[in-house]
Legacy VTK file of the C-alpha trace (Angstrom):
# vtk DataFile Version 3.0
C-alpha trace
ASCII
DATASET POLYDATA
POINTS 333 float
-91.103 -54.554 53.626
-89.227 -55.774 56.746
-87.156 -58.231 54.730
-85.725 -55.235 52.538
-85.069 -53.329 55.696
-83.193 -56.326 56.897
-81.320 -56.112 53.634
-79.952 -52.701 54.039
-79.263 -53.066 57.456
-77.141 -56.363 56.612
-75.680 -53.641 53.792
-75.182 -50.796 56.191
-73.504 -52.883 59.481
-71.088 -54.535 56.499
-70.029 -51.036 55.724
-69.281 -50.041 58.793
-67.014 -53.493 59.645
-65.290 -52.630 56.659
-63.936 -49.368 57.666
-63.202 -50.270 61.354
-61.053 -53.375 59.751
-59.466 -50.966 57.500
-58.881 -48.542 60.483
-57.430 -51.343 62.473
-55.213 -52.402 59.663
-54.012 -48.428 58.970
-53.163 -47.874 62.657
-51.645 -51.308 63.213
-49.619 -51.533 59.835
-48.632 -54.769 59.028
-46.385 -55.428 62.007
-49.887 -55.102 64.273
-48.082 -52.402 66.324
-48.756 -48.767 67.283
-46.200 -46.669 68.165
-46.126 -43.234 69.898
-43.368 -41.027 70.819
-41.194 -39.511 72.620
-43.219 -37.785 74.777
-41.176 -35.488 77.116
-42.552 -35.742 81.064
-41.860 -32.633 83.269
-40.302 -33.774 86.393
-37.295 -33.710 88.616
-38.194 -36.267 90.739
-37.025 -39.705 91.446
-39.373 -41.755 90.411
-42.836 -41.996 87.845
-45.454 -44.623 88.844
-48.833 -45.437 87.388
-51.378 -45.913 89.808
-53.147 -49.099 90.348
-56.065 -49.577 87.959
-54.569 -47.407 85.413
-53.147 -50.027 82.964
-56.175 -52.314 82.847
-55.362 -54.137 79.571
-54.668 -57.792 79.202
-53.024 -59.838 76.867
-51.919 -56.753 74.787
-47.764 -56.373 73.566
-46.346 -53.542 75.229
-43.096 -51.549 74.439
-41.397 -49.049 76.690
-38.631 -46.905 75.821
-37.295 -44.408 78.843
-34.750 -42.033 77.702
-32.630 -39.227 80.186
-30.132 -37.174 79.221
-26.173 -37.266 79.894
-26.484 -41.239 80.485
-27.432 -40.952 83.593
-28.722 -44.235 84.950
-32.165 -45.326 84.712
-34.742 -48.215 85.332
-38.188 -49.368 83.550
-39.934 -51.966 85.435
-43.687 -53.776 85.546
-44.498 -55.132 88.425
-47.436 -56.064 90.304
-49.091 -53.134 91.536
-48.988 -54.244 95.088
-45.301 -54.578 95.189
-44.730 -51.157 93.137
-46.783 -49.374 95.556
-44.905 -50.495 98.539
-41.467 -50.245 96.920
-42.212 -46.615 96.396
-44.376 -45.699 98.871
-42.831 -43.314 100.720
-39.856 -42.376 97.879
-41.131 -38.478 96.209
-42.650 -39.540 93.259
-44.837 -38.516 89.848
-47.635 -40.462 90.006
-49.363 -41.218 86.963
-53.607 -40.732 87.789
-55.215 -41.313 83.917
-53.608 -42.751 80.736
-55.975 -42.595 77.625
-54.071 -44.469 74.393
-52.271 -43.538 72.460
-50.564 -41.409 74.887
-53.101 -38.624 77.391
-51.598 -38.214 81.024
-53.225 -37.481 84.373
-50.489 -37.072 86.879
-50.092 -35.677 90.240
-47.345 -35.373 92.843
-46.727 -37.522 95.882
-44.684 -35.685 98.535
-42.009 -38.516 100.224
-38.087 -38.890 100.494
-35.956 -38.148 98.211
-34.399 -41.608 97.869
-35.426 -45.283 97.434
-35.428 -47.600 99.787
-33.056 -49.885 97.946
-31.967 -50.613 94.554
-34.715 -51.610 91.882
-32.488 -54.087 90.158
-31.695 -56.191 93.209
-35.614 -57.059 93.478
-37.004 -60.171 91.829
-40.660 -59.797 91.614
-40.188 -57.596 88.394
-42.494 -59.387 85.800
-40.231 -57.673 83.412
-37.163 -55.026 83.954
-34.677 -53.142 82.235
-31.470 -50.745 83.356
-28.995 -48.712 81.656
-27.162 -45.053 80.848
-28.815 -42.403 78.931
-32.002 -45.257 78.323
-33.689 -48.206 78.892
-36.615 -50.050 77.632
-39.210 -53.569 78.058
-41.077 -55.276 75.819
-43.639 -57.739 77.540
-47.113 -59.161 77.491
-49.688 -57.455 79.738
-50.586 -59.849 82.252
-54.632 -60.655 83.465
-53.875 -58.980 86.912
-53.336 -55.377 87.796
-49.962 -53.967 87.353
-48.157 -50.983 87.766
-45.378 -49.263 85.284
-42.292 -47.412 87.180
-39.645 -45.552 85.953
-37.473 -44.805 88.428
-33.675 -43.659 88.732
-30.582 -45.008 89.938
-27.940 -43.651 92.974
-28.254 -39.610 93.453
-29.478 -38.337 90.187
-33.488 -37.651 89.374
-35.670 -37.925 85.762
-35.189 -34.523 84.751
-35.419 -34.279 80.721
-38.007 -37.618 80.697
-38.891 -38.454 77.516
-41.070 -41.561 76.948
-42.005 -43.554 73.710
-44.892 -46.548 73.848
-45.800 -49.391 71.388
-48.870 -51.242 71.330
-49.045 -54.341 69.731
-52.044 -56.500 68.921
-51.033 -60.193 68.231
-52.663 -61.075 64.683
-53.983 -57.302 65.165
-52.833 -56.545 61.023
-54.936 -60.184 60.186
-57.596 -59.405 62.377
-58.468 -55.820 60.681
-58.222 -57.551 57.474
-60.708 -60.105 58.744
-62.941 -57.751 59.624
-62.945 -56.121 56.228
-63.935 -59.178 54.361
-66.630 -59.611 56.981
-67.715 -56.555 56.167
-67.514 -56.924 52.566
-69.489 -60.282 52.782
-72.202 -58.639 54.783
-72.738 -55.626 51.984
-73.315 -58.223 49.001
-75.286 -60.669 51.652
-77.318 -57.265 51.766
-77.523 -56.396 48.133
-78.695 -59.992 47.210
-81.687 -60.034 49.914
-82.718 -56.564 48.759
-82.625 -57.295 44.958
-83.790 -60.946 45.684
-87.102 -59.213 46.890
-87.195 -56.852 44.035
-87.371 -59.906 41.578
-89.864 -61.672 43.960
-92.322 -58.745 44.098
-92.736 -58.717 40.187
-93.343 -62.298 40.413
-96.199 -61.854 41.951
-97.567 -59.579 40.027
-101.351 -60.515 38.515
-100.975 -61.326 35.051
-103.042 -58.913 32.863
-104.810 -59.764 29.573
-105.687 -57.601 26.837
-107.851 -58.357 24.281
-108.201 -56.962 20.745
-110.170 -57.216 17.871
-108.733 -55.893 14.093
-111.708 -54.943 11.686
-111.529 -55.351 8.063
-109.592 -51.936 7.580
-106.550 -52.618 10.047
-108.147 -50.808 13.260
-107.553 -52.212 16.052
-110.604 -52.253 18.843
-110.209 -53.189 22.675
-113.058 -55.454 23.760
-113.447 -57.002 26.873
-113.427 -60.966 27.358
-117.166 -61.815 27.085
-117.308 -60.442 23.964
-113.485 -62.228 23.152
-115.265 -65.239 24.058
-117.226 -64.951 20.936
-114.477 -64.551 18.550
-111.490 -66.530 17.251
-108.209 -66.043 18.823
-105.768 -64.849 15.998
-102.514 -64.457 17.464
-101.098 -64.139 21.252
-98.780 -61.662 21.440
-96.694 -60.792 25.368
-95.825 -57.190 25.716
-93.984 -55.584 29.174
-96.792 -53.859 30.447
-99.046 -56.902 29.782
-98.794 -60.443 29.705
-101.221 -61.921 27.083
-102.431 -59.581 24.050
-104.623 -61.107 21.838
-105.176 -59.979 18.935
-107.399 -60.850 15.436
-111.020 -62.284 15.341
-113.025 -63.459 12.424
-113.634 -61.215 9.773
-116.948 -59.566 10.547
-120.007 -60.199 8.495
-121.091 -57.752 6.347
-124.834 -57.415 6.607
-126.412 -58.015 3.884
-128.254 -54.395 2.266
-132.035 -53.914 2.446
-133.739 -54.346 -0.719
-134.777 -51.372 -2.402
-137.695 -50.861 -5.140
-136.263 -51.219 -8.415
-136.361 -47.590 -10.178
-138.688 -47.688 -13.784
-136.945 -47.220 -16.859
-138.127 -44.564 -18.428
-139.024 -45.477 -22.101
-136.888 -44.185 -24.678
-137.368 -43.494 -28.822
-134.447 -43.698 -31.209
-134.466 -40.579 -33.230
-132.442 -41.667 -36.262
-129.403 -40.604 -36.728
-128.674 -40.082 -32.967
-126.888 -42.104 -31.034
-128.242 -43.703 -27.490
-126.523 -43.616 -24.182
-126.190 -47.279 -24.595
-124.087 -47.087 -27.750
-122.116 -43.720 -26.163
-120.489 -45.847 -23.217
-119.874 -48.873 -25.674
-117.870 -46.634 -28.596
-114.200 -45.439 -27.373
-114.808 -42.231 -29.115
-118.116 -40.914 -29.865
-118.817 -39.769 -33.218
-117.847 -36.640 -34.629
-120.950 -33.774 -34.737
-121.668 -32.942 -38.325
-120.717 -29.365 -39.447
-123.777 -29.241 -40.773
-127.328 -30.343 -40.546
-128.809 -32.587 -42.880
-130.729 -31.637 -45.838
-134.179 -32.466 -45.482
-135.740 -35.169 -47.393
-138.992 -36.393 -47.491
-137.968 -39.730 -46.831
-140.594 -41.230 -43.898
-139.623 -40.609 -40.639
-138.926 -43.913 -38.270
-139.458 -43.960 -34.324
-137.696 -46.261 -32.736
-138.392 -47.232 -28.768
-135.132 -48.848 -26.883
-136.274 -50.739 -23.530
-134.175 -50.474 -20.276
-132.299 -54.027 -22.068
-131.196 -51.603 -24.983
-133.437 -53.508 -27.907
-134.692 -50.997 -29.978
-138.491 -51.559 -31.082
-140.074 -49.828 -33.950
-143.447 -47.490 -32.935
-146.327 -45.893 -34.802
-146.755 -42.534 -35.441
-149.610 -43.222 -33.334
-147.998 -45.118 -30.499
-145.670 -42.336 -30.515
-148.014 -40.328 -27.828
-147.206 -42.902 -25.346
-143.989 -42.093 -25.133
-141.519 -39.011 -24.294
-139.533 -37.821 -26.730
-135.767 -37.987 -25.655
-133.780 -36.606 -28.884
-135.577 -36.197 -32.453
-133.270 -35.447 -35.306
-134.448 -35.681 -39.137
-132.379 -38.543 -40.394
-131.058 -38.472 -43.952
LINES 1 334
333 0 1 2 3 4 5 6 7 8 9 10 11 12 13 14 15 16 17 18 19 20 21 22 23 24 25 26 27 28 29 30 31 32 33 34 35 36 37 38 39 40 41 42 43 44 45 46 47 48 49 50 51 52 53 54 55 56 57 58 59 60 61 62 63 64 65 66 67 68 69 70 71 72 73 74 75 76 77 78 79 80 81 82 83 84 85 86 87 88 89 90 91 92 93 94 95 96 97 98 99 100 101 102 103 104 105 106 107 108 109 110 111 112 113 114 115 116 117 118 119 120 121 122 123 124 125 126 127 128 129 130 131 132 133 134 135 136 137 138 139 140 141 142 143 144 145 146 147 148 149 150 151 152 153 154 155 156 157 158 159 160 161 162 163 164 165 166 167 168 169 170 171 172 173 174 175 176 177 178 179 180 181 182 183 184 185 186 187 188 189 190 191 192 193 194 195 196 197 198 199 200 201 202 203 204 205 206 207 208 209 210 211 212 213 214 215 216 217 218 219 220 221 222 223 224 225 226 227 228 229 230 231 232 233 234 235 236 237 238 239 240 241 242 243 244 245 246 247 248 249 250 251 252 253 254 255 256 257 258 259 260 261 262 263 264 265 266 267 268 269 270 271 272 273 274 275 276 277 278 279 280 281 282 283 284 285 286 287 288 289 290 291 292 293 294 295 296 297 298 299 300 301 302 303 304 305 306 307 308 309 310 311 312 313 314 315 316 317 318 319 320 321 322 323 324 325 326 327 328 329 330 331 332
């Protein structure tokens, strides 16, 4: 029992790897990137900072794209988060409290001056920095420290009209999801096999079961046990699905031989002439015709005849006739 449960959990976790790698290969596409965007930011300040601890990702491809209306000139930076935070420190600012992916904000606003204390392209700790008119935009790898994102602007003008489009890329992230697919995939038939594996285990085990039967002389059959098998000749094995052995047959029974019975006397018989015995009826095919008529009497002697159980007649008396009982008498021409 805990084996199969082990089977359709293997079954049920390979599922569920298979559609998280097919998630991760939707959202990705095949470039491994996911893009969001624009997102407009409401502000007329001069700069838009993420706190420290807010981008706490590491080796993950990032794309920023800052966009401002009527060129005016703007700067995307990542720096340290130490060095943001003092370049900016005391500048009025949007500063950026929560950031859930793919894009949720938290912001709040930092009261300060309303200029920078120098210009954001003349500084060199920039891990990676863009400038330009209407735009501008990095592509980088987060580094394993904390960082902060800024967006600032450039000489007297302010951010008014933000809008902001990110890209996350996963390196491999396309292969990775399809990976995990094929793990998952693996895992389901890995499942399947354990729990039918078990299946066809279980009926192995299974005590074989004998029937036996015995056929009597008309073709019925008879279930007997095996003591009294034991006794009989096997005939024929036959293997059914609900039961391994049948065997069938037996010697044909003995008939008993039947009790002896008093032989029945014959009752003696006389031939009265002219008439046929019962002896003579069975032999002829067709018994004689009746006469129309009876027979003229004659005074020819009359003959008695006996017939004994064998059917040989005998001649009697007149006087032995008294012995006997008179079956059929007919005067005989």
């Amino acid at each position: 029992m805990r084996a199969t449960w082990v089977g359709w959990a293997l079954s049920v976790l390979g599922v569920l790897a298979a559609i998280a790698g097919v998630a991760v290969m939707v959202v990705l596409g095949p470039d491994s990137r996911l893009t969001t965007g624009p997102h407009a930011i409401e502000t007329d300040d001069i700069a838009v900072v993420t706190a420290p601890e807010v981008i706490r990702w590491a080796d993950v491809q990032i794309d920023v794209l800052a966009e401002v209306p009527v060129r005016k000139p703007i700067f995307v930076g990542l720096g340290n988060a130490v060095d943001v935070q003092d370049f900016v420190g005391k500048a009025q600012r949007l500063e950026v409290t929560e950031f859930k992916r793919p894009w949720e904000l938290g912001t709040r606003d930092v009261e300060g001056t309303a200029n920078l204390p120098g210009a954001p392209t003349a500084l060199d700790w920039w891990i990676d920095s863009s400038a330009g008119l209407g735009g501008a935009s990095i592509s980088t790898r987060l580094p394993d420290q904390t960082v902060s994102l800024a967006i600032l602007s450039v000489g007297s003008s302010n951010l008014s009209g933000l809008e902001v489009t990110v890209a996350y890329g996963v390196k491999g992230g396309f292969a990775k999801g399809l990976a995990l697919l094929l793990l998952g995939l693996g895992l389901v038939w890995l499942g399947l096999l354990v729990v039918r594996g078990l299946r066809a285990g279980d009926g192995d085990d299974l005590e074989e079961e004998v029937v036996y039967v015995y056929i009597d002389e008309d073709g019925v059959e008879h279930e007997i046990s095996a003591e009294e098998a034991a006794r009989l000749d096997v005939v024929e094995e036959v293997e059914l699905e609900d039961a391994d052995a049948l065997v069938v047959g037996g010697p044909t029974p003995v008939q008993a031989e039947p009790e002896p019975t008093e032989p029945v006397p014959t009752v003696p018989q006389f031939r009265v002439p002219g008439v046929l015995t019962a002896a003579e009826i069975a032999a002829e095919p067709d018994p004689l015709p009746v006469p129309d008529t009876e027979p003229a009497a004659t005074d020819e002697a009359v003959v008695y005849v006996y017939v004994d159980e064998d059917g040989v007649e005998h001649e009697v008396s007149a006087d032995e006739l008294a012995e006997f009982e008179i079956v059929d008498e007919e005067d005989k021409p």
